[in-house]
C-alpha positions as CSV (number, residue, x, y, z in Angstrom):
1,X,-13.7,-43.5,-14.7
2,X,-10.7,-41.4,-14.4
3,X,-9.1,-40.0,-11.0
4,X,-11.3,-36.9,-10.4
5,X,-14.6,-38.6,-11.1
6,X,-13.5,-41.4,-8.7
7,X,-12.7,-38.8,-6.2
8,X,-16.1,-36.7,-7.0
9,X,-18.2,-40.2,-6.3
10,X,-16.3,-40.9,-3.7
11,X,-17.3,-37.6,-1.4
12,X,-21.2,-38.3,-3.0
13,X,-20.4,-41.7,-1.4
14,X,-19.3,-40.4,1.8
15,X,-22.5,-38.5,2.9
16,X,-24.5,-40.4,5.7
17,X,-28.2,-40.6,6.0
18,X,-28.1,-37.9,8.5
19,X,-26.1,-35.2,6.6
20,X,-28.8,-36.1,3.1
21,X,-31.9,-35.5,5.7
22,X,-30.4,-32.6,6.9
23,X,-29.8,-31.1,3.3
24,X,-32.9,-32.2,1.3
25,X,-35.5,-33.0,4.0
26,X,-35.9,-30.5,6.7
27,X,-38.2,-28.4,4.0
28,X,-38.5,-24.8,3.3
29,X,-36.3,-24.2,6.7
30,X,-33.4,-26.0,5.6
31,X,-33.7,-24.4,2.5
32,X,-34.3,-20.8,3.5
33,X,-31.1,-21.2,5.7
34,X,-29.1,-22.4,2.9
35,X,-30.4,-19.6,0.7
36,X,-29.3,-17.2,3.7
37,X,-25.3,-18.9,4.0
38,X,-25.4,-18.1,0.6
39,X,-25.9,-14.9,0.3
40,X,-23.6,-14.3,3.5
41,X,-20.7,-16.1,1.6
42,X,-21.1,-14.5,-1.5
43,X,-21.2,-11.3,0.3
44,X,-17.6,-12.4,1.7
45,X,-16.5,-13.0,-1.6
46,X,-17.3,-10.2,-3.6
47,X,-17.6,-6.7,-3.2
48,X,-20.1,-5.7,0.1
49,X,-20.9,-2.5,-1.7
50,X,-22.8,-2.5,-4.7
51,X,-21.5,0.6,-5.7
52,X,-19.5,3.8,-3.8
53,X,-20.9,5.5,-1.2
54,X,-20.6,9.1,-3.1
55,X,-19.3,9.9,-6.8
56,X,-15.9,9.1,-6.2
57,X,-13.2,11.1,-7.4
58,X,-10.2,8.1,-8.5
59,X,-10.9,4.4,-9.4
60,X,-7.5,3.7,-8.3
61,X,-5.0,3.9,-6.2
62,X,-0.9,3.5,-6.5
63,X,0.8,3.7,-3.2
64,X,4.6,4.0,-3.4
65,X,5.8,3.5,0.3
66,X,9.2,4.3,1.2
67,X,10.2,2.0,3.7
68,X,12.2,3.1,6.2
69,X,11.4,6.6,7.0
70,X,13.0,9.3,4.5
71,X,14.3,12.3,6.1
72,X,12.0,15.2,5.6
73,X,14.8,17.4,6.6
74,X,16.9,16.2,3.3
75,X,14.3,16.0,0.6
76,X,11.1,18.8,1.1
77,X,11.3,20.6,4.5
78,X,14.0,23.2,4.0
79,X,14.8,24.6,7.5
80,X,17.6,27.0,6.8
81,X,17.9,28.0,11.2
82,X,19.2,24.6,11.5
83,X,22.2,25.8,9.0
84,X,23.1,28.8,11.5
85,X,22.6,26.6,14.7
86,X,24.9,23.3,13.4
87,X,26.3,21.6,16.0
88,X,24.3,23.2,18.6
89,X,21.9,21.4,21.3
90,X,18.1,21.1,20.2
91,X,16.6,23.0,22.9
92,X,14.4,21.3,25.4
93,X,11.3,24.0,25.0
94,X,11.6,22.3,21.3
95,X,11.9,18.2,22.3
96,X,9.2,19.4,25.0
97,X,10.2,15.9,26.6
98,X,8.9,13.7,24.0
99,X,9.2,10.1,24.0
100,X,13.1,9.1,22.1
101,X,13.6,5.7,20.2
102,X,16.4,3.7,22.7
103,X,18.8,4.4,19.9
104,X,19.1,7.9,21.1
105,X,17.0,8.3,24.0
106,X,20.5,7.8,26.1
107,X,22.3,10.7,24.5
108,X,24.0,13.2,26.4
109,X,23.5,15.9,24.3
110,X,21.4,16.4,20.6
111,X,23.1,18.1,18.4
112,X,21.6,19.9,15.7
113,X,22.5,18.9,11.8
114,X,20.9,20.9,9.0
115,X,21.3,19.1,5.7
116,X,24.0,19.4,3.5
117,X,22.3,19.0,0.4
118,X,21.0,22.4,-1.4
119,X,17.5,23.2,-1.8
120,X,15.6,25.5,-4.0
121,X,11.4,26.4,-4.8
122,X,10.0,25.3,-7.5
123,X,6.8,25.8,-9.2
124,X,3.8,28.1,-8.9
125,X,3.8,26.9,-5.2
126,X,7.2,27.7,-4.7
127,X,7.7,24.2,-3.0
128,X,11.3,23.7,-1.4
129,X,12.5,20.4,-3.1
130,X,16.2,19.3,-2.1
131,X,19.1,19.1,-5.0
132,X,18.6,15.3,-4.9
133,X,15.4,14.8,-6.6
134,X,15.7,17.0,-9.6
135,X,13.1,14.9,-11.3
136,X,10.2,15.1,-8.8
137,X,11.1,18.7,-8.0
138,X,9.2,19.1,-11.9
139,X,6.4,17.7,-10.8
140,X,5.3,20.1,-7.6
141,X,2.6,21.5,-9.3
142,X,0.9,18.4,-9.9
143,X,0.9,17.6,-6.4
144,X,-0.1,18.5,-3.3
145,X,2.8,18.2,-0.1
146,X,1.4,17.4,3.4
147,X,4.2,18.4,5.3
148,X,2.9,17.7,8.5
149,X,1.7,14.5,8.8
150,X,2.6,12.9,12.2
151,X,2.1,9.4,13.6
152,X,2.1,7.8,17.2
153,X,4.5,5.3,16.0
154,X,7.8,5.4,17.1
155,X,9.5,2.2,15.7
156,X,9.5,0.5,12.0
157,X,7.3,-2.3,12.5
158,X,4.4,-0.7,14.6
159,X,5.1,2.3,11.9
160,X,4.5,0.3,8.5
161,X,1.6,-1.6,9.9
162,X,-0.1,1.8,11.5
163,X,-0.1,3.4,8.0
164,X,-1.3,-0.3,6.5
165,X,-4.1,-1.5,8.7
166,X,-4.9,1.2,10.9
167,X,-3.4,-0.5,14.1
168,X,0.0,-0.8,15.0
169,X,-0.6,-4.4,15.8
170,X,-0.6,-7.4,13.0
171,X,-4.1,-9.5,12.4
172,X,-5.8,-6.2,10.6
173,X,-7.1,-5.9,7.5
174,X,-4.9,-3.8,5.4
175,X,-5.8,-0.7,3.7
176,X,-5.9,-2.5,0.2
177,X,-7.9,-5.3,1.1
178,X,-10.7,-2.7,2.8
179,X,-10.8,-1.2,-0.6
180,X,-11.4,-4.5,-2.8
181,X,-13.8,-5.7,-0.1
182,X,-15.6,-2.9,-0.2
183,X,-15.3,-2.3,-4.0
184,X,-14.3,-4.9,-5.6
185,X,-12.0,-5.2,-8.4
186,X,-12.9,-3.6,-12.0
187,X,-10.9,-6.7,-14.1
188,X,-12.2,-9.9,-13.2
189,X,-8.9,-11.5,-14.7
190,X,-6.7,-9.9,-11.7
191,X,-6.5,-9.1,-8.5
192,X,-8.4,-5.6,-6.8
193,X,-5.5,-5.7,-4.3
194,X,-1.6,-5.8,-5.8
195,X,1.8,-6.0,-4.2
196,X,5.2,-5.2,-5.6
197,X,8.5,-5.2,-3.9
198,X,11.8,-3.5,-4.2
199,X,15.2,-2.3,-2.9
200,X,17.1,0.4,-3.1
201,X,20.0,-0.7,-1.0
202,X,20.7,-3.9,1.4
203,X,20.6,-4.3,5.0
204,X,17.0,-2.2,5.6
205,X,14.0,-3.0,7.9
206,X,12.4,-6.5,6.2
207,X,8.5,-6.4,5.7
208,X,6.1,-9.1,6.4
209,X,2.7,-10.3,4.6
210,X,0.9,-8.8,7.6
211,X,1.0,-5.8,5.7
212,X,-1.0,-7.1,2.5
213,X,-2.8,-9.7,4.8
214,X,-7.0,-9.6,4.5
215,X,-6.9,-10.0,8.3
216,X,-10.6,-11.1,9.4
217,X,-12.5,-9.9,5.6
218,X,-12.5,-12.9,3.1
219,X,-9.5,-14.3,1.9
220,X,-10.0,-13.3,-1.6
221,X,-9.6,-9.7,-0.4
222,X,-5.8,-10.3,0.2
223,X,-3.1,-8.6,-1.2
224,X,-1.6,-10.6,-3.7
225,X,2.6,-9.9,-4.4
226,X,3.5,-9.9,-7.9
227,X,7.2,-11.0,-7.9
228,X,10.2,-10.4,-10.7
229,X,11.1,-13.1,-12.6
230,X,9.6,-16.0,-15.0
231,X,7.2,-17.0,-11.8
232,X,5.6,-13.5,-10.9
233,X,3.0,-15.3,-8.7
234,X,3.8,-18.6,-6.8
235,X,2.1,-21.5,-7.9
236,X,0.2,-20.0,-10.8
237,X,1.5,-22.3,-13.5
238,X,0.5,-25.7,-14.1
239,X,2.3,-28.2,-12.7
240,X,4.5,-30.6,-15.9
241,X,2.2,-32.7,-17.7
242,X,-0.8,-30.8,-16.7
243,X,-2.4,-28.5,-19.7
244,X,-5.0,-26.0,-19.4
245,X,-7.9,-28.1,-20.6
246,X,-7.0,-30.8,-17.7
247,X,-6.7,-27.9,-15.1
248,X,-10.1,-26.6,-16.2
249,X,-11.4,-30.1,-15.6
250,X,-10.1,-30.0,-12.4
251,X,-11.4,-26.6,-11.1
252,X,-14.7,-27.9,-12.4
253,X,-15.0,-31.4,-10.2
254,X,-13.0,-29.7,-6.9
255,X,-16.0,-26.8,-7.2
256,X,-18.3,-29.8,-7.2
257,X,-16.1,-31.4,-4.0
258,X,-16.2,-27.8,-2.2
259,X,-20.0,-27.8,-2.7
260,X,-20.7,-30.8,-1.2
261,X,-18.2,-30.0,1.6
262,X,-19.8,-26.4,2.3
263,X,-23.4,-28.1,2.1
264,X,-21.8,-30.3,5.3
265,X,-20.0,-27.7,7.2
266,X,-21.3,-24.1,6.1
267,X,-18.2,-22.4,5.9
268,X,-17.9,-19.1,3.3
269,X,-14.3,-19.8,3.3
270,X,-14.8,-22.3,1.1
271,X,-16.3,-20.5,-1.4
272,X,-13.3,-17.7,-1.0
273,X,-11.4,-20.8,-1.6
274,X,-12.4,-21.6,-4.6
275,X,-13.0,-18.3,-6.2
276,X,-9.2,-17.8,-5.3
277,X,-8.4,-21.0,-7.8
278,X,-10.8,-19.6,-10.9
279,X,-9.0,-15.8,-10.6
280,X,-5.5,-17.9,-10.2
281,X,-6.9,-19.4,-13.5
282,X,-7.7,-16.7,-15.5
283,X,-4.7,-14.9,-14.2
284,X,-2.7,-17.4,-15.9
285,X,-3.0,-15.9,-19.0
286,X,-3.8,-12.2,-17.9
287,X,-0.4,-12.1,-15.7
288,X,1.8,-12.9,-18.2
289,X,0.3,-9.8,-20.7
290,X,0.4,-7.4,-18.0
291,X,3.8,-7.9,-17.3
292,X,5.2,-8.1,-20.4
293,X,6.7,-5.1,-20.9
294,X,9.2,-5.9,-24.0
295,X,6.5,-4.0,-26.4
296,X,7.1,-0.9,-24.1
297,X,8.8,2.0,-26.4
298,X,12.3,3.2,-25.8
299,X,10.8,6.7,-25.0
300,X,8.9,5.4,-22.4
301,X,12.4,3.3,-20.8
302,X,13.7,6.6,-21.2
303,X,11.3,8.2,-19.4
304,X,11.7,5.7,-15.9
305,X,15.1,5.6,-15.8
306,X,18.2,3.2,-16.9
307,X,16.8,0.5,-14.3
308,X,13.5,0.2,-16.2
309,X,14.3,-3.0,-17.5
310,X,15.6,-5.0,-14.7
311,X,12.9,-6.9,-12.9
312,X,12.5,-6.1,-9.1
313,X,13.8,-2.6,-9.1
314,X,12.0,0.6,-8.4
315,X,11.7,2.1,-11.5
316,X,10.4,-1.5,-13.2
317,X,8.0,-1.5,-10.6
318,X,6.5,2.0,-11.2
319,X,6.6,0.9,-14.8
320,X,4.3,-2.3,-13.9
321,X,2.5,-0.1,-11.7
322,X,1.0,1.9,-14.9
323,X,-0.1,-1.4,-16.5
324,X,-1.6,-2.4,-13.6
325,X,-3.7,0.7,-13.7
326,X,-4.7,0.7,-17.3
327,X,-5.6,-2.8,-16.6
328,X,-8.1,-2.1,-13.9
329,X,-6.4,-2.9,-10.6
330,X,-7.8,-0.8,-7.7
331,X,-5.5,-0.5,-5.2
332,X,-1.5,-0.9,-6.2
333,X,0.6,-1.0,-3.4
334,X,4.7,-0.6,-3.9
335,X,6.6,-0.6,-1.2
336,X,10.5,0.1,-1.7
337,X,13.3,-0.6,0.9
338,X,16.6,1.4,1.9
339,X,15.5,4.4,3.7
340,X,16.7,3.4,7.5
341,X,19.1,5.8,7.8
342,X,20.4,5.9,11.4
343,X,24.3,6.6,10.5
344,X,26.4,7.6,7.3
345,X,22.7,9.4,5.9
346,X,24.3,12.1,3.4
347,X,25.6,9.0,1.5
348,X,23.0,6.6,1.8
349,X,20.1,9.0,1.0
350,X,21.6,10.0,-2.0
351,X,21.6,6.6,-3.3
352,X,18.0,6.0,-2.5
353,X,16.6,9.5,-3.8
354,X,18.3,8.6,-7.0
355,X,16.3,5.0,-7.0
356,X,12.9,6.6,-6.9
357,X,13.2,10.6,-8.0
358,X,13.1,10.0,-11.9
359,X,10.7,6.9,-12.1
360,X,8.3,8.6,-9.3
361,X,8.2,11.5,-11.5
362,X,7.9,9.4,-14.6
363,X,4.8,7.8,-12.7
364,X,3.1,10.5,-12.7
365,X,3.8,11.9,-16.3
366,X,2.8,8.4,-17.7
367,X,-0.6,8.0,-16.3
368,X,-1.1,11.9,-16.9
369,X,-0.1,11.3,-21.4
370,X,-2.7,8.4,-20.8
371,X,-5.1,10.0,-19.4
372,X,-5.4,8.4,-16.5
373,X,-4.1,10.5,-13.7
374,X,-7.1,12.5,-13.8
375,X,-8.6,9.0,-11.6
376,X,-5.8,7.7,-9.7
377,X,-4.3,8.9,-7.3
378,X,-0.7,8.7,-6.5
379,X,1.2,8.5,-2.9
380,X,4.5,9.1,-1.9
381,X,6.0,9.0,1.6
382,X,7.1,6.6,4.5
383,X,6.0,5.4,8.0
384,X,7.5,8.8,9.7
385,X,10.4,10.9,9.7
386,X,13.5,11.9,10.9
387,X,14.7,13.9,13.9
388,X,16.6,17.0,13.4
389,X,20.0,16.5,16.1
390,X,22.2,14.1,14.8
391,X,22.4,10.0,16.1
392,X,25.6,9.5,17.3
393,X,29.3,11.7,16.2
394,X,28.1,15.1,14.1
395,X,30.0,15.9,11.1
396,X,29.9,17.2,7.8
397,X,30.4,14.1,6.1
398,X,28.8,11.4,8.1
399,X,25.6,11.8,10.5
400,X,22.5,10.0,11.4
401,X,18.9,10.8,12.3
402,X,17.1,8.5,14.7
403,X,13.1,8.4,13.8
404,X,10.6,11.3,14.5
405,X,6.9,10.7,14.4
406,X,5.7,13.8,15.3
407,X,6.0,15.4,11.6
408,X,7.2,14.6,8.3
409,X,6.5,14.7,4.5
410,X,3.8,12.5,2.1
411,X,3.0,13.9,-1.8
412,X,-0.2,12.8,-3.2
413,X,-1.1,13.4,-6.8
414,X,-3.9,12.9,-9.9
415,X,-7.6,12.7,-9.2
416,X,-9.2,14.8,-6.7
417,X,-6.4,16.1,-5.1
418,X,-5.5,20.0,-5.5
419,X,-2.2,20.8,-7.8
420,X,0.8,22.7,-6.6
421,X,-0.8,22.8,-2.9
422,X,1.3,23.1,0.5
423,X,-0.9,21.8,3.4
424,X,0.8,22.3,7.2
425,X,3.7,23.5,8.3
426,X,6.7,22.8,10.9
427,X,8.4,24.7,13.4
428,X,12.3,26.2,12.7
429,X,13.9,22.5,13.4
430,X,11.3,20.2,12.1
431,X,10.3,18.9,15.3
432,X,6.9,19.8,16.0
433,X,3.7,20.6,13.5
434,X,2.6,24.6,13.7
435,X,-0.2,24.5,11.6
436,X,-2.6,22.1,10.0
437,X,-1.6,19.0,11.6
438,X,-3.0,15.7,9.6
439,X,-3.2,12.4,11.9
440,X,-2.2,8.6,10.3
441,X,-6.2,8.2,10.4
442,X,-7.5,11.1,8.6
443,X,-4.6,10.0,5.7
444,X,-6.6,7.0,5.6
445,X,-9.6,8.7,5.8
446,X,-9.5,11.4,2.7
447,X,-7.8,8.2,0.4
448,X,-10.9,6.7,1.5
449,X,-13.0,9.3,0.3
450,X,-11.7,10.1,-3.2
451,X,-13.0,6.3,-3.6
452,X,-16.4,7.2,-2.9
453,X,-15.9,5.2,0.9
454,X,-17.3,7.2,3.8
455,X,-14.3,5.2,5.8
456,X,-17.3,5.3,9.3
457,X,-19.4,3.4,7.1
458,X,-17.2,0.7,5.5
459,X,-17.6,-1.7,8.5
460,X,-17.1,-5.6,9.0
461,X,-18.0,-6.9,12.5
462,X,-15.8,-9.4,14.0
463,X,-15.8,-11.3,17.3
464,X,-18.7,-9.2,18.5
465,X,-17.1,-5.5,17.3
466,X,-17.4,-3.5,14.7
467,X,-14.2,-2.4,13.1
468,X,-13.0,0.1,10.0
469,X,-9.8,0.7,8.5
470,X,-9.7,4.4,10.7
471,X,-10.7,2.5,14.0
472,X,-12.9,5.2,16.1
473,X,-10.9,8.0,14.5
474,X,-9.9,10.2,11.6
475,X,-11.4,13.0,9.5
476,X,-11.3,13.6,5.7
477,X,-8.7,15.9,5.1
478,X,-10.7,18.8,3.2
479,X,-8.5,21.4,2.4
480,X,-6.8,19.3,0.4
481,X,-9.4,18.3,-1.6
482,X,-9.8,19.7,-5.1
């Protein structure tokens, strides 16, 4: 008898009188609630819907978040008054008394800073796009800009896990694991719910795993983070001296263990338990092909950018992202860091526009030769944006912009969304929404829709509550909507 049938008898062994009455000779009541657990747990584990709530219009979604908070006023909302009025005070009718970060909130004055960066329309939509993102200024007519999104959130952290969970506070589900517990995943060899992580420069706002985390749904709906390098996901390899055929034999007696353990305690975490160790051991050999991009063609390098190739960065992540999607992942989520640009911006955000204009671009020009943008949709934006009177000393060369949630810029592309289509509009500074306003909530909302989710009816109750990704709020953004 070798170790993991000594171990098996040993938890038969282990069960008292009581606990083999309880299980086998209670009768039909015993067995009817056994029959019940299970069909609770498995409801944890797999999808709760057995299919959309409508036709939806995408299978997938790839969500490249820009950490940090871009500055509208350098990259899509062109605001040519602020040019004519540099240097001058942002008038009060305009801040209206609205709540300040206490970066700036103790300023004396605010001057106003219009970018220094040229900007031009492009398109049949005419779309202003700034001088620094040549590539994605291309793509405008696949897309449709929301420039007037706007968010409660006034700092990073509450920000990020607002646009994530639906609740500025951590212990939410996020938006990803929502979708794979409603949905499900359509490759049983990977996760519904991916992560990838990049930088575009150092010293930026650090993310946590509250962000991906499943919150109170099943564990198995969890985001899981793909990392660069030989070890994308921790602890998927077999430990030395342990080959596939012995790590089979062990996932067979531990489900054995974990059967007689759930029969004891009647937890469905144990059975998200151990359908996290079969995917971890299928994705052991469906990892390693989807990652492998050394049988990519040069065009297609080419076509990303020159930092295609090196693990970890932006453009090899929106490179993976693709394969992810042919592959059948549902929700892709990228976040890349760098955009926290509270001092020295016309320097900084040229570095980080560079990192994602071509390979965002390329995204999009990939999945569409593939055929596949048609059902997924694409999203590009951060947490908010940036005010329009400058952080600290005003000049030409060097300025700052302290955070501004009451309007900025998101693109959203592929199935179900309208092409070259402006939605919303800001006043002459960028400060306040004039028309069309579109809440953190209804964002979720209309992604949730394009699924197939009616986002009131994608529930999970939890310590006596019922609770959804949009909370008790948010409408489906319509006009948008092809």
């Amino acid at each position: 008898m070798n170790a993991f049938e000594e171990t098996e008898q040993h938890i038969h062994d282990q069960q008292s009188r009581r606990n083999f009455l309880t299980s086998t000779s209670l009768g039909l009541g015993a067995a009817a609630l056994s029959s019940l657990l299970g069909h609770t747990a498995q409801a944890a584990n797999g999808p709760v819907l057995g299919k959309p709530h409508f036709t939806p219009k995408v299978k997938r979604v790839i969500y490249l978040l820009q950490s940090g908070a871009p500055s509208q006023l350098e990259l899509f909302d062109y605001k040519p008054r602020l040019e004519k009025m540099w240097g001058q005070n942002l008038p009060e009718s305009v801040r209206k008394g609205q709540r300040l970060t206490g970066m700036t909130a103790g300023q004396s004055s605010f001057p106003l800073a219009a970018s220094v960066y040229k900007f031009a329309q492009h398109g049949q939509s005419r779309m202003w796009v700034s001088e620094l993102l040549p590539y994605i200024s291309k793509i405008t007519d696949e897309a449709t800009f929301i420039r007037s999104m706007h968010t409660e959130a006034i700092n990073h952290d509450p920000a990020v896990t607002f646009f994530q969970t639906g609740s500025q506070q951590g212990g939410r589900p996020s938006f990803g694991s929502w979708i794979s517990y409603g949905l499900g995943s359509d490759n049983q060899n990977l996760p519904s719910f991916v992560v990838l992580l990049s930088k575009g420069r150092g010293g930026d706002q650090p993310l946590y795993a509250k962000l991906w985390s499943n919150g109170f749904l099943s564990s198995v709906h969890q985001g899981v983070v793909f990392r660069s390098g030989p070890d994308p996901v921790f602890y998927l390899n077999n430990p030395s001296g342990i080959d596939k055929t012995s790590r089979r034999r062990m996932l067979d007696v531990l489900a054995k263990m974990h059967q007689e353990q759930y029969k004891q305690v009647l937890d469905p975490e144990i059975n998200s338990r151990m359908a996290q160790y079969e995917m971890a051991y299928r994705m052991q050999t469906a990892v390693p092909e989807t990652l492998d991009i050394s049988k990519e063609p040069d065009y297609i390098f080419d076509m990303y950018g020159p930092e295609a190739k090196k693990p970890g960065t932006f453009a090899a992540n929106c490179l993976l992202a693709r394969k992810l999607a042919e592959k059948g992942v549902k929700f892709i989520q990228l976040y890349h860091q760098g955009w926290d640009q509270h001092g020295n911006l016309p320097n900084d955000i040229k570095i980080m526009a560079k990192s994602v204009d071509q390979p965002s671009a390329a995204l999009l020009l990939d999945l569409k030769q593939r055929g596949l943008l048609e059902d997924t949709l694409v999203i590009w934006g951060g947490e908010f944006g940036r005010g329009s009177y400058s952080q600290g000393k005003l000049t030409k060369e060097s300025y700052g912009r302290d955070h501004h949630p009451r309007c900025f810029t998101i693109w959203m592309a592929g199935g179900g969304v309208k092409k070259g289509y402006i939605h919303g509009e800001t006043d002459d500074f960028s400060y306040n929404i004039t028309r069309d306003p579109v809440h953190v909530h209804d964002f979720q909302a209309t992604v949730m829709h394009l699924l197939g989710l009616d986002h009131e009816q994608l529930t999970f109750k939890f310590q006596g509550r019922r609770y959804r990704l949009t909370d008790v709020h948010g409408h489906v953004v319509k006009p948008i909507l092809a």
